[in-house]
C-alpha positions in Angstrom: 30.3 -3.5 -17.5 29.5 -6.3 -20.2 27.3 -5.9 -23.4 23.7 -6.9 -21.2 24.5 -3.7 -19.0 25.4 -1.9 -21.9 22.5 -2.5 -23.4 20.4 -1.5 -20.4 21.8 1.6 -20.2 21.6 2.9 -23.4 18.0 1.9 -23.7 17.4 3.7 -20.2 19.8 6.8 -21.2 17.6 7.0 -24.8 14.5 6.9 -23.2 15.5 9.7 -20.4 17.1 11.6 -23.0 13.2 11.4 -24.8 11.6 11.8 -21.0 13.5 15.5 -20.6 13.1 16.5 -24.2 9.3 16.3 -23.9 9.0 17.3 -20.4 6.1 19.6 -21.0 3.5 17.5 -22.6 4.3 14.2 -20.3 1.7 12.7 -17.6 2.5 13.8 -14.1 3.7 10.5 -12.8 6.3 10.9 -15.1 6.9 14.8 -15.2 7.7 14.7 -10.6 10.2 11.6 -11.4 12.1 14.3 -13.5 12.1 16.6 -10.4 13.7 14.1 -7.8 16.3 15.5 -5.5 18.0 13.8 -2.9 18.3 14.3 0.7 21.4 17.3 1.9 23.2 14.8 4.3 26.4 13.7 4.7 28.0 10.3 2.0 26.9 7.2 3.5 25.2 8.2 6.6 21.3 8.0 5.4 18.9 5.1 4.5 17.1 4.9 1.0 14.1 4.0 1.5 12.0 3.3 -1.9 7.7 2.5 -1.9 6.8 2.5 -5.3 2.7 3.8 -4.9 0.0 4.5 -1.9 -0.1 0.9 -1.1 3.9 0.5 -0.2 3.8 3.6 1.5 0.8 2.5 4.0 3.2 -0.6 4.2 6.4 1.5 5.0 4.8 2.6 8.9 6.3 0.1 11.3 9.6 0.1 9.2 9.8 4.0 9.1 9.7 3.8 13.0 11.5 1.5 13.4 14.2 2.9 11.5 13.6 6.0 13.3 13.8 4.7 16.9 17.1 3.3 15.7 18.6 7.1 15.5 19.2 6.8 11.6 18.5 9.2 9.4 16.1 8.2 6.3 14.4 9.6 2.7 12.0 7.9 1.9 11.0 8.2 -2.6 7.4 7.0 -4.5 6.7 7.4 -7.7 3.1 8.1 -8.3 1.4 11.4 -8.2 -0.9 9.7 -5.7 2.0 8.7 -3.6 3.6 12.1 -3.3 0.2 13.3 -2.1 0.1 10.7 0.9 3.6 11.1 1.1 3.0 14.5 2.2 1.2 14.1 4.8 2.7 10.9 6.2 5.8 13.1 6.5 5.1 14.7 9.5 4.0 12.0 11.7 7.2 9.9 10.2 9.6 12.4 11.5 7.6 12.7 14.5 9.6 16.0 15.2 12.9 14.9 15.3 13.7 15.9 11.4 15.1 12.4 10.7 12.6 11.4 8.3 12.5 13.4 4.8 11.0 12.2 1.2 10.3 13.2 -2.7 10.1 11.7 -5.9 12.1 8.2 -7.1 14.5 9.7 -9.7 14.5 8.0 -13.5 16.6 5.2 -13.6 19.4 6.4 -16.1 22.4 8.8 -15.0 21.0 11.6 -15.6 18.7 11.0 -12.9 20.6 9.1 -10.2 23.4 11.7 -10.6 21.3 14.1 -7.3 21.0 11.1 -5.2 24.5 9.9 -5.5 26.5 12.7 -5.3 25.6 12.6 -1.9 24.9 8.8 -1.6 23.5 6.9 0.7 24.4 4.2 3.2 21.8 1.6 2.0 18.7 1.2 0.3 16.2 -0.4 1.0 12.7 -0.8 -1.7 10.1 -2.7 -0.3 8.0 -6.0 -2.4 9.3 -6.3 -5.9 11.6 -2.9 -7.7 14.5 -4.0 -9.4 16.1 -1.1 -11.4 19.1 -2.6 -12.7 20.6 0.5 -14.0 20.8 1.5 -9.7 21.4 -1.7 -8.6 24.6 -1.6 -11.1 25.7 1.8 -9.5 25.1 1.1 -5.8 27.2 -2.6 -5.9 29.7 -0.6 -7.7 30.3 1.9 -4.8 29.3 -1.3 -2.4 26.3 0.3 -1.1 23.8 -2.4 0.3 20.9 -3.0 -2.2 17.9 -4.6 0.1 14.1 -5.6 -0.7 12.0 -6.1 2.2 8.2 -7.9 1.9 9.7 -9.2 -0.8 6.6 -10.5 -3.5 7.0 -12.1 -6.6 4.7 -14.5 -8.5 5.4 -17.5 -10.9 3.8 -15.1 -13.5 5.9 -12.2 -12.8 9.1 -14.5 -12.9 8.4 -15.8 -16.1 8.1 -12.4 -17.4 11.8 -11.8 -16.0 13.8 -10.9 -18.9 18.2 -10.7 -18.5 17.8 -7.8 -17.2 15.5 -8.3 -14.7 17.8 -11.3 -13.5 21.0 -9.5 -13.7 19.6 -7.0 -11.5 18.3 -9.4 -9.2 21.4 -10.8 -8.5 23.1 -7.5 -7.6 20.6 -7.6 -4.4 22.5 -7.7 -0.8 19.5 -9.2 0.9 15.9 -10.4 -0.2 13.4 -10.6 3.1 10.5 -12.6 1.1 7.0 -12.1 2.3 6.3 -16.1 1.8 7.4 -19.0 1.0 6.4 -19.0 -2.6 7.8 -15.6 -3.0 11.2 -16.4 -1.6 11.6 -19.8 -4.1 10.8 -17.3 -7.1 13.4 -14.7 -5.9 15.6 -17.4 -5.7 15.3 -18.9 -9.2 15.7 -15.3 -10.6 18.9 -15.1 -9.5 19.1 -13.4 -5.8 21.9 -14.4 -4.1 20.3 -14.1 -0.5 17.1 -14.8 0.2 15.8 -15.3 3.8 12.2 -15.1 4.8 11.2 -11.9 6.8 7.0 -12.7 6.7 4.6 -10.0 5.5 4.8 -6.5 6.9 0.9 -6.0 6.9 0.8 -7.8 9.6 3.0 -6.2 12.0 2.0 -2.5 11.0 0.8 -0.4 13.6 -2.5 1.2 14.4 -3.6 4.0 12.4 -4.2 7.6 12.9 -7.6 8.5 14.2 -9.8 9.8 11.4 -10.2 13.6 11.9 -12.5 15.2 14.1 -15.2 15.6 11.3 -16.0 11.7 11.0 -17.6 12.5 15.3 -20.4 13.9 13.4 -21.0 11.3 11.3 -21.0 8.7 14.1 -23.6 10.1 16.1 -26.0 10.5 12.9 -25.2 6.8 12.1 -25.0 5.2 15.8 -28.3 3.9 15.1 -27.6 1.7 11.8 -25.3 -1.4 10.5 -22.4 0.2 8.5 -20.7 -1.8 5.6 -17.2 -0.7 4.5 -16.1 -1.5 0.9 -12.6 -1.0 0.4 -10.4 -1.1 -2.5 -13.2 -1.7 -5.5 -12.0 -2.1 -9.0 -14.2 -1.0 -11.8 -17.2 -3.3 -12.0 -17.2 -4.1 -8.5 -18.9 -0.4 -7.2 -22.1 -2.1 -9.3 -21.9 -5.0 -7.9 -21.6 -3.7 -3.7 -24.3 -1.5 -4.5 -26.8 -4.1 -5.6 -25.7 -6.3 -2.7 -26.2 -3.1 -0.2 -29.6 -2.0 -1.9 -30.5 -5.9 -1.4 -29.5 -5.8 2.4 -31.4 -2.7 2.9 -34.3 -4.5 2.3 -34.0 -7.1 4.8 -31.9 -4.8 7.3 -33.1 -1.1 7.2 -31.1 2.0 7.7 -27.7 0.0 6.7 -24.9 2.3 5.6 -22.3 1.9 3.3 -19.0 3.6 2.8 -17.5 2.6 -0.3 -13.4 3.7 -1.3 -12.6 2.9 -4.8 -8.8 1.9 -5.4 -7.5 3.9 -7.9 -7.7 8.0 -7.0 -8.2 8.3 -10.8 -11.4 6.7 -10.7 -13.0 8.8 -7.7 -14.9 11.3 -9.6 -16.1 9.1 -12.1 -17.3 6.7 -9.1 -19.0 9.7 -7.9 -20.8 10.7 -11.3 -21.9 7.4 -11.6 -23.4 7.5 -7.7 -25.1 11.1 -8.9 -26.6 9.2 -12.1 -28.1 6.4 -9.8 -29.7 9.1 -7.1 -27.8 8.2 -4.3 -27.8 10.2 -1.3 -23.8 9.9 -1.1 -21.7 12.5 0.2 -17.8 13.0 -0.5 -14.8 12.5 2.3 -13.1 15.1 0.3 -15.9 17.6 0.7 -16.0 19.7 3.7 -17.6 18.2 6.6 -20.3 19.1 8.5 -19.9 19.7 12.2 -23.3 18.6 13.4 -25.0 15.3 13.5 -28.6 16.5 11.6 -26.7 17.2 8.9 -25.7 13.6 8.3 -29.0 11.9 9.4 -30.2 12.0 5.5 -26.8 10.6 3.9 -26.9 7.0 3.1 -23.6 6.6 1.4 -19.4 7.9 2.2 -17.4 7.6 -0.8 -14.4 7.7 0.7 -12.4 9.5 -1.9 -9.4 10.6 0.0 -5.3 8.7 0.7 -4.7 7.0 3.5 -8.2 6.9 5.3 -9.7 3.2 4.9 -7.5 1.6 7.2 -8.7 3.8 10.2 -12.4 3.9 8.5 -12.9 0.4 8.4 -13.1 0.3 12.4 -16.0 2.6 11.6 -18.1 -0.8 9.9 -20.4 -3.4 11.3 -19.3 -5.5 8.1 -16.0 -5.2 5.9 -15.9 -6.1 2.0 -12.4 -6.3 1.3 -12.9 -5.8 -2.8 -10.5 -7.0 -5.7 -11.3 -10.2 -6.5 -14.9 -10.4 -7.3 -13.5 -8.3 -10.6 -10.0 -9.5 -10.7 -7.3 -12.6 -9.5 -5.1 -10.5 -7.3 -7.4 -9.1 -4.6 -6.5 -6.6 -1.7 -5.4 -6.8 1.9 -7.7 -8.2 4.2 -5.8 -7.6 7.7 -6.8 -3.9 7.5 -10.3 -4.7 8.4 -9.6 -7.9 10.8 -7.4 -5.9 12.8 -10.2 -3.5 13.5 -11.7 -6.3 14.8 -14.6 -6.5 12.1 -16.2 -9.4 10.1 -14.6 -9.3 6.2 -16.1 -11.0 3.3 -13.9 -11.1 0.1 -14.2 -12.4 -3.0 -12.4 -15.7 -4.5 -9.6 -13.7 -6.5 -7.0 -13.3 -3.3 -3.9 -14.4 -5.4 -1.5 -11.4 -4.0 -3.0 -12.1 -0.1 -2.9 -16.0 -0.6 -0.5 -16.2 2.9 -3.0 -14.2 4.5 -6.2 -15.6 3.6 -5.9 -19.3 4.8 -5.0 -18.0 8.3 -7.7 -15.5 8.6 -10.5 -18.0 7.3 -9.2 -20.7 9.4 -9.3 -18.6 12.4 -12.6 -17.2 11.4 -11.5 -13.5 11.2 -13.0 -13.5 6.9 -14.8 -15.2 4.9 -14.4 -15.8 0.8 -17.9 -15.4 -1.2 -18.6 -16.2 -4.7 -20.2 -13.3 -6.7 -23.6 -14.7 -6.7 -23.7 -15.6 -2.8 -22.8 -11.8 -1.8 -26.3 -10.4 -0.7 -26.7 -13.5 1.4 -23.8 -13.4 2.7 -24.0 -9.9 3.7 -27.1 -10.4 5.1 -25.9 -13.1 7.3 -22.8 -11.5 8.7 -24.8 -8.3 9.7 -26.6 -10.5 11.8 -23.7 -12.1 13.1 -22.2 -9.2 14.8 -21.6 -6.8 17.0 -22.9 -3.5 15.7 -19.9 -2.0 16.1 -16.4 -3.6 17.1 -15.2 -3.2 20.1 -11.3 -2.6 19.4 -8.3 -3.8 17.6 -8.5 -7.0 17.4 -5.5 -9.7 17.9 -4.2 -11.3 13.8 -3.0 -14.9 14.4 0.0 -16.0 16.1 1.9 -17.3 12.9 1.5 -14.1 11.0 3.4 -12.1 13.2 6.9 -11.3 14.3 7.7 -9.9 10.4 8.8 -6.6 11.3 11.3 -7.9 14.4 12.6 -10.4 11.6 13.1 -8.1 8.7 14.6 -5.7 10.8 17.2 -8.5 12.2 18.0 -9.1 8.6 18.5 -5.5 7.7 20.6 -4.4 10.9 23.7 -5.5 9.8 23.5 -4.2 6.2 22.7 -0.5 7.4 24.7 2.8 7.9 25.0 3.5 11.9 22.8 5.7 13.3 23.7 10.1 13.2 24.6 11.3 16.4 
């Protein structure tokens, strides 16, 4: 260990030390780090598998089985409040009764809170897009663990804010399966040794579970009407998709919206703000009516639950894809393409920009200034269907990333429990 580790791990150690001493009055993301245990299975004979938030975790699917068809044994750590929640009740379906698939809480980064999940360690691990945590990294090269990212993602701005230790943790990594091209050239200039490119998960993910039995209702009160689906909004952009939906509703009466902010923090603010405007708007995390009448006066869903919107956006006549009308990175557009529904999204798509040019080309999305979104609204409810009718097919050179990524990882993993 030289004076750059060194100096990792004291800073880390200090500030777990601080973490534990304070326990009590810390925010919760950082309180369920503190109670991270690992797996009870045997040294070596389980798969670490690390998605940092909700968004990695709806990545994670076709890997998780995958992994699971492949008779190996996997525990699968977030480390967001919001992420333990879906992580809950991803579980079940994961494991899909066989017990192979477990999960919890990403442990801090210093000893203290590694010292669980390597006592009984495991055979690889495995952190999907971009988490480098040198202090781990260190730890599992030492034991000669494989250390694997998978959708790898990083951006020249990200890389340029790559400190030593960011680097020197980077090139502790066994494997780097970049999600682009672009991605894979920064990985390299921050110092992986191995970088091959796997292609974007998103793509290859599977279906999703059926929303539950209470949406039936809901269908049959809105069978009538165009539905728009607004997924993902950032703050601002809730203001701006209901003026372009009050707009539409003009020209295209009865048109429904259901509208899922991103961040769970900001659902019940999104909701006071709906209350303050006089919306007829119910709640997905309300109960839900069993009959149809009950529905017939609700204009507006605000989908404020984990895990839905994929599954809801098949529900749409039109899909907004939100994020970049409000900021540069935008969200991911396949969810609703896939259903087999017309997206509009605004011009910040920096974090999709391999998916975007594929979908537009192949006419699956369209990108809309600001100012042109009523139009286009407009225009691409009466473009289509009212409702699609199925999953739809993604283009041929955005597939294949799960077969590829799971090539590159085969070799590098622990053989599967018998």
């Amino acid at each position: 260990m030289d004076a750059l580790d060194l100096s990792y791990l004291a800073a880390v150690s200090l500030a777990g030390a601080g973490v534990r001493a304070c326990a009590r009055g810390l925010p919760e993301g950082w309180r369920v780090r503190l109670q991270a245990v690992a797996p009870d299975l045997p040294a070596g004979a389980w798969v670490w598998l690390h998605a940092v938030s909700v968004g990695e975790l709806l990545l994670a699917d076709g890997l998780v089985g995958r992994l699971r068809e492949s008779g190996r044994r996997l525990h699968v750590t977030t480390g967001t409040p919001a992420g333990l929640d879906l992580l809950a009740r991803r579980l079940p379906a994961w494991a899909a009764g066989t017990g192979q698939v477990s999960g919890g809480a990403f442990p801090l980064d210093d000893p203290d809170g590694l010292e669980a999940f390597l006592s009984r360690e495991p055979g690889a691990f495995v952190a999907l897009e971009t988490e480098l945590w040198p202090n781990l990294l260190r730890v599992l090269e030492a034991r000669s663990i494989p250390r694997c990212v998978v959708n790898g993602r990083l951006t020249e701005k990200s890389l340029g804010r790559g400190g030593p230790w960011l680097r020197r943790a980077a090139s502790r990594l066994s494997l780097v399966a970049a999600r682009d091209e672009a991605s894979a050239g920064a990985f390299h200039r921050l110092g992986a040794p191995r970088v091959e490119l796997g292609g974007n998960l998103k793509a290859d993910l599977p279906p999703p579970a059926p929303l539950h039995a209470g949406w039936e209702a809901l269908r049959r009160a809105w069978a009538p009407f165009p539905v728009l689906v607004a997924g993902n909004t950032l703050e601002g952009e809730e203001d701006l998709i209901l003026s372009a939906w009050e707009a539409a509703r003009e020209v295209v009466p009865g048109l429904r919206l259901i509208l899922a902010p991103r961040q769970p923090r900001r659902f019940r603010a999104v909701a006071a703000a709906f209350s303050a405007r006089g919306l007829r708007f119910r709640q997905a995390s309300s109960s839900w009516a069993g009959d149809a009448s009950s529905w017939t006066a609700v204009d507006l869903l605000l989908l404020d639950t984990l895990g839905e919107l994929p599954a809801a956006y098949g529900e749409g006549t039109l899909a907004l894809v939100a994020g970049g009308w409000r900021s540069e990175g935008g969200h991911n557009p396949l969810e609703p393409v896939r259903a087999g529904v017309l997206t509009l999204l605004g011009p910040g798509f920096a974090n999709f920009d391999d998916l975007v040019p594929p979908l537009r080309e192949a006419g699956r999305l369209r990108v809309v200034p600001e100012p042109e979104l009523t139009a286009a609204v407009i225009e691409g409810l009466a473009s289509v269907p009212l409702r699609p009718s199925g999953e739809a097919a993604i283009p041929a050179s955005l597939a294949g990333a799960l077969d590829r990524t799971m090539a590159l990882l085969e070799p590098l993993l622990p053989p599967p429990l018998r």
